[in-house]
N, C-alpha and C positions, 0 to 999 in steps of 0.2 A: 663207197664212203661208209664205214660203219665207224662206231664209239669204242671205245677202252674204261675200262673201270679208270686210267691213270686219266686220257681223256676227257671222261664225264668230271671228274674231280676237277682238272684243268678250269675245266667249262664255269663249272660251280662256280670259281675265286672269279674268273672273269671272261669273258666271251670273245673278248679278242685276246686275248692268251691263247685260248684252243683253236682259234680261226690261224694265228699265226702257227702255230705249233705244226697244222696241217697242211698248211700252204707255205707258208714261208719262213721253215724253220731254221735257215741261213742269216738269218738277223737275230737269232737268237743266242747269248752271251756264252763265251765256254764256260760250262761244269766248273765251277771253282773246286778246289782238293778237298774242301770239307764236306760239300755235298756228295762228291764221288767217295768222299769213304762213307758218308751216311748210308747209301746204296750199296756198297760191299759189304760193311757191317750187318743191313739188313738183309741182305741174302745168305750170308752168315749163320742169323739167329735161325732162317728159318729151315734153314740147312738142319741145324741142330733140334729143332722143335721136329723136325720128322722122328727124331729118337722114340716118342712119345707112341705111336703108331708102329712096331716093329715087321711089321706085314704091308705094311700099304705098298703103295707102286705108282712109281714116280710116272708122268708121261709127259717125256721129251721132245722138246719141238722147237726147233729154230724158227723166229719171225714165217721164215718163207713156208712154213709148214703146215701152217695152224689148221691146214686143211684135217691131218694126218691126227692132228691132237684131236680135235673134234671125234672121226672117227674110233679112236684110241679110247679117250675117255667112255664114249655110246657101250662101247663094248666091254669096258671095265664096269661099269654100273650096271646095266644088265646081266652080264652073266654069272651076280652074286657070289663071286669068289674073294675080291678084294674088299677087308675090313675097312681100308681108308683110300682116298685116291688123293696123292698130289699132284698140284697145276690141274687140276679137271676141267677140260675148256670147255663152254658151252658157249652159244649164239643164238638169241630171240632179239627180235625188231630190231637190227644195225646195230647191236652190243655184244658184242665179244667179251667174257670174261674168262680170267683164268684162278681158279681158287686155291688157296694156300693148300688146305685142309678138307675135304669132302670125309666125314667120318659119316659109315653107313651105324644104324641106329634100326632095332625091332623087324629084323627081319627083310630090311628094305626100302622100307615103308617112310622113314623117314631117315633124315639125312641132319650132321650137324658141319654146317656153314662157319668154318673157322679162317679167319683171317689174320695171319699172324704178324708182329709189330715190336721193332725192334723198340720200345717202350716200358716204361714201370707201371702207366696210366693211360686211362684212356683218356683221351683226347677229343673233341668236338668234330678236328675234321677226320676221325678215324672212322665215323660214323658212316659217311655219304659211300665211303670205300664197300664199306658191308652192306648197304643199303641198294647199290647197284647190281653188287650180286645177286641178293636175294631179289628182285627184282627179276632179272634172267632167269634164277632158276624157279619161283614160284610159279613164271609165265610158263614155263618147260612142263612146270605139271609135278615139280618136286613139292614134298611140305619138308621144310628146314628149318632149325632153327639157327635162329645167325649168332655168333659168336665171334668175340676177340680174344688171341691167344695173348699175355702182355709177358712181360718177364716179371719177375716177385721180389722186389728191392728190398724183402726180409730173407731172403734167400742165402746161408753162409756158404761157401764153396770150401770144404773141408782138402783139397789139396790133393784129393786119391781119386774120385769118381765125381762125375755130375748127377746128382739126384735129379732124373728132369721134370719127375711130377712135385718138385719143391721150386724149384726151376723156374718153372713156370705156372701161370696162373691163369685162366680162361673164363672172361665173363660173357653171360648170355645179354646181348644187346637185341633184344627182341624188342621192349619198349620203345628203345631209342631209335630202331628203326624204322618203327609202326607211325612216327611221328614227321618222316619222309618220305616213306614209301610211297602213297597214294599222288606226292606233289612229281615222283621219277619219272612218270609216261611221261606230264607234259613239257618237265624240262629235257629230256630227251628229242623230243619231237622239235624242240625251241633250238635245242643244239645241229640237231641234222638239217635244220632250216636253215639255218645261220650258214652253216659250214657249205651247202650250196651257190648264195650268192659269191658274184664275181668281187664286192672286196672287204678287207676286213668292217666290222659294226665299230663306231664311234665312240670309244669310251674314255671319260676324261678322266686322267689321274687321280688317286683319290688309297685311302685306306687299303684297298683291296690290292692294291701293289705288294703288297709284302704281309699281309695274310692267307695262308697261316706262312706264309715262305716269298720272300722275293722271288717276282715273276725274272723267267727268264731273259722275258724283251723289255725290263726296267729302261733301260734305257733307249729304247723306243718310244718311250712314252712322255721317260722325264728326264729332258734337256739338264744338264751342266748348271747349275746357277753360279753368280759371283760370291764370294764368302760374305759379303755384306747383303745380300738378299733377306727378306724379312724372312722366310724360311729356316735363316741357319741362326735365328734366335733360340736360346738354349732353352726347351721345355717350352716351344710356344703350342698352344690349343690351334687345334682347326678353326674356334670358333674367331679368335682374336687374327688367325692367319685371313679370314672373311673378311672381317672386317678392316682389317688394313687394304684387301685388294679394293673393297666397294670406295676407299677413298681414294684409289690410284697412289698408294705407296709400294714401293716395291723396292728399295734400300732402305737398311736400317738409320740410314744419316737422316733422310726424310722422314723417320717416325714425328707427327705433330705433339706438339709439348703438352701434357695432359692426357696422352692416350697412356692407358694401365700397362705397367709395364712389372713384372716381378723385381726383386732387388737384382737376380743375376742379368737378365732382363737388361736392366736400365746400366749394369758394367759392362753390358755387350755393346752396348749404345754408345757407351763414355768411350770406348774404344775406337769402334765406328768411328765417331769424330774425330780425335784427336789421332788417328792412324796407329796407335802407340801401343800396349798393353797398359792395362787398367791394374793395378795393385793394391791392397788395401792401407790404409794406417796401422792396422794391428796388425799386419804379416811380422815384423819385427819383434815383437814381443810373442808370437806364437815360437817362431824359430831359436830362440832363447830356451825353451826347453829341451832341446836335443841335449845330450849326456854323450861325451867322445867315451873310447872308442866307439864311432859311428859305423855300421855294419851296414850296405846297402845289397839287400836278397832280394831274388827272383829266383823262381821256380818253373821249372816246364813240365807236365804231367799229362798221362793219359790213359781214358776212359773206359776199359772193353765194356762193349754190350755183354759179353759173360763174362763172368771173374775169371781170371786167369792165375794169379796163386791163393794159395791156403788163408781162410779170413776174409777171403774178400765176396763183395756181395755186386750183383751188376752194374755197371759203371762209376763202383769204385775208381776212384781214381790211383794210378800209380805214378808215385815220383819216382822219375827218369834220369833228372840234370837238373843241378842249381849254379847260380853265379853270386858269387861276392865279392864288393870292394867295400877292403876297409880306408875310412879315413882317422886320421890319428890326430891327436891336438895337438898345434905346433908345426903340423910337419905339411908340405903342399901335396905330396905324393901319395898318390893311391896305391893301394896294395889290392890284386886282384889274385882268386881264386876259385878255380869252377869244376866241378865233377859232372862226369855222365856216362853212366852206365851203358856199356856195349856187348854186353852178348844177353843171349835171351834167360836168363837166371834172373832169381827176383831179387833186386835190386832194393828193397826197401829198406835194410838193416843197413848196409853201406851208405845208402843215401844219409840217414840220419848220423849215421855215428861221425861219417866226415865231415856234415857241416855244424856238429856240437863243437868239433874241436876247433873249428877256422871263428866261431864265430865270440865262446868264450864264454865268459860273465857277465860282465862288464858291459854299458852301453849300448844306446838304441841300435835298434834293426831297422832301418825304414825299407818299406815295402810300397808297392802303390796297387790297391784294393788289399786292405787286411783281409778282410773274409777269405778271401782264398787263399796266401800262406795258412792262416791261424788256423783254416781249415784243413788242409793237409798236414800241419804238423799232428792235432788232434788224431787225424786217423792214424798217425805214425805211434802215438802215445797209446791206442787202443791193441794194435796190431804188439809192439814191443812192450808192454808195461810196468817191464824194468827202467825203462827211460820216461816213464811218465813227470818225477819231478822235475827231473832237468828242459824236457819239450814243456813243461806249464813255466817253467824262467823264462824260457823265450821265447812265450807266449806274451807275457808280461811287460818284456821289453819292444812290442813291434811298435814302429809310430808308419802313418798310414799316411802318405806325402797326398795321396789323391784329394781327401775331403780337403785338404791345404792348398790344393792349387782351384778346386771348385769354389772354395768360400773366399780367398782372399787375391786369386789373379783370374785376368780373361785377358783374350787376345780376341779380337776378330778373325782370325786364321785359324781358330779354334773351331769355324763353323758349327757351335752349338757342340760339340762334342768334347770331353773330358777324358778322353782315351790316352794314352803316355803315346800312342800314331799320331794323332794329334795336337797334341799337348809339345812334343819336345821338337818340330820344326818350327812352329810359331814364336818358340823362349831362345831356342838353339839352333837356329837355322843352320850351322855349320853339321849340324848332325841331322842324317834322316836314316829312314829305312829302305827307302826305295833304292831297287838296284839289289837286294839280299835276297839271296833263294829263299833262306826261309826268313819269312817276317814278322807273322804273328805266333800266336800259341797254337793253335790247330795246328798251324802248318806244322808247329816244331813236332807234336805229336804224332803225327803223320811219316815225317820223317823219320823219326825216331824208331820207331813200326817198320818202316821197310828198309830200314837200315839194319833192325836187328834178325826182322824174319821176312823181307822180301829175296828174291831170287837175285842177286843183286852181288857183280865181282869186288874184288877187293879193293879195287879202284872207285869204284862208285860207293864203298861204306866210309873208305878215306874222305873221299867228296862231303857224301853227307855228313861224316863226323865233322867236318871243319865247320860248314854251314851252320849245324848245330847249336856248337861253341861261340861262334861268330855274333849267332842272336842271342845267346841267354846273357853274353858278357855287354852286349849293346843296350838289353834295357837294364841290365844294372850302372853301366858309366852314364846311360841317360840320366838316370836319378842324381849321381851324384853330380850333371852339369848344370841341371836343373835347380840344382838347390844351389848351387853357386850364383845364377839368375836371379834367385830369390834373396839370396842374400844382396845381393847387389841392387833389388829393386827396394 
């Protein structure tokens, strides 16, 4: 039984997460697609972050090998020829590490402890990661200083070479580790204890579920509730979710009359009861400002951890695919049109110039979350700045359907969530997403990726292409049935 830097981290967020992980990690939920490219991405970055080290030397080892790393690495640090050593496995007290970055420093003598992070920022829990290392290797007898390698979100990618000391940015986390370190023997010691008895420790639900990430045995833990459960109250506090259970309420229909209730709160309520969706009085007079021609846009876009064309800075975002229907005044029929770039060339002048033409002058764009169109088109206006007055028109013209369905409708099947996933089976039951390969935004992103640069026949980019299409045109006719709902309520 030994620990893992991934392990100890596990342990950290919670004790039976690493208990299961090691015993019983057949209850644990598949990899959803976002996390498995979060983990390719970051093997990725630090694929590329070796640039940095042109001499160092990798040492390779499959799981069943680590003996072999061990050995490998003893040998690369002693025999002072390697300036850096990647993966450098070491073992003190049942903790195996393996380090991004071992950069040798004065001769030997001292060593810089880098850990590299597919990141802009450092992060709170990036800390324990560097903290377990150093930990291993100070017990070894190294003096290190510990280090986070991050990416540089000022960084421009000029389109010809990566500059990777602009690249990247590397902070000394010395303090922030000095500030754990001393507490690592005993939680260590607390985790190989743990991980000995015969069954997992008893830990009640709670925050630590989904800091800094949803655990993977979530649902081991926390049961199914009904949509009327006081839980799927929108924005409710832990402290007020207490105090409902100390009075044995556990439906929102049961809330007692005079417990504090928010205003969206008490529309969750009025739903609850009456089974029905809650509407407001003034939704009709909001919807009165819409201007025909009505233009209903969504966008799919995706993120590299490194820039990928000329301008761009790390996880810039690049649009992909948009979908629009227009609706016209007078007429019942929607008019629908959608682009999506399919080979690996950069797509972002195309992107823009076809949807100036589809979308016009004239008349709103409803979108659901502005910040993220008006965001993307912004970096299009940076990027092309021949098109900057026409992208700030329809800028101008976005109306934002989201704050319109949170301030002035609730459904109880909204389960506390405002999402257009949630939002348009509750209004639209005829419509859902379930049953679509791809469903969300990531996923389209994802797709889109391994459609343009996975190893992938002709038949499977056909597949995906249609998938694709399937979802960017779905949440755009969502909006427009959605608002047909609202007109009607």
């Amino acid at each position: 039984m030994r620990l893992s830097k991934s392990r100890f981290t596990a342990g950290l967020q919670c004790h039976k997460r690493l208990y299961l992980q090691v015993h019983q990690p057949e209850l644990a939920a598949e990899p959803d697609k976002s996390a498995q490219a979060r983990f390719e991405q970051g093997i990725e970055v630090g694929r590329v972050a070796r640039g940095l080290f042109p001499e160092g030397v990798l040492v390779e080892a499959e799981h069943s090998e680590l003996h072999k790393a061990l050995v490998r690495t003893s040998r690369l640090v002693t025999d002072g020829k390697a300036p850096a050593v990647f993966e450098a496995t070491f073992d003190h007290q049942k903790v195996l590490v393996r380090v991004d970055v071992l950069q040798r420093l004065a001769k030997g003598k001292r060593w810089k402890l880098i850990e590299v992070k597919s990141s802009t920022r450092m992060k709170d829990y990036h800390v324990p990661d560097v903290a377990i290392q150093r930990f291993v290797l100070e017990g070894l007898g190294f003096s290190v200083i510990p280090c986070l390698m991050l990416l540089n979100r000022e960084y421009i990618y000029d389109g010809r070479a990566y500059d990777l000391t602009k690249l990247f940015k590397t902070e000394d986390v010395t303090a922030e580790t000095d500030n754990l370190i001393k507490d690592v023997p005993t939680e260590v010691r607390e985790q190989l204890k743990m991980l000995s008895k015969g069954a997992a420790p008893e830990v009640k639900p709670g925050p630590q579920c989904n800091n800094p990430f949803q655990c993977e045995f979530f649902g081991v833990c926390n049961k199914p509730v009904p949509a009327d459960h006081v839980s799927c109250l929108p924005r409710i506090s832990e402290f007020k979710l207490r105090r409902l259970a100390e009075l044995g309420v556990n439906s929102i229909r049961d809330i007692p009359s005079g417990f504090p209730l928010t205003e969206m709160q008490q529309h969750a309520f009025a739903s609850a009861v009456s089974g029905k969706a809650w509407f407001s009085k003034e939704l009709g007079k909001t919807l009165k400002e819409l201007k025909y021609p009505i233009c209903f846009m969504d966008f799919e876009t995706f993120g590299p951890a490194i820039p990928r064309f000329a301008g761009m800075s790390p996880f810039d975002q690049i649009p992909f695919q948009w979908s629009v229907h227009v609706q016209r005044k007078g007429r019942n029929e929607v008019e629908h049109y959608e682009f999506l770039a399919e080979d690996a060339s950069d797509p972002r002048q195309a992107f823009l110039k076809s949807l100036m033409r589809v979308l016009g002058d004239t008349g709103h764009i409803v979108v659901y979350h502005q910040p993220f169109e008006s965001g993307v088109l912004a970096s299009l206006a940076t990027c092309f700045p021949e098109h900057k007055s026409a992208v700030n028109g329809l800028q101008g013209r976005l109306w934002d359907l989201l704050p319109v369905i949170r301030s002035h409708t609730y459904h109880i099947d909204y389960r506390g969530s405002f999402s257009l996933k949630d939002v348009l089976p509750a209004l639209v039951p005829e419509m859902t997403y379930d049953g679509m390969e791809v469903a969300e935004g990531n996923e389209a992103g994802l797709a889109w990726e391994r459609m343009i640069h996975g190893q992938v026949d002709d038949a499977e980019k056909r597949r995906l292409r249609t998938a694709l299409l399937a979802y960017c045109e779905q949440d755009t006719l969502a909006m427009v049935r959605l608002l047909d709902v609202l007109r009607a309520g």
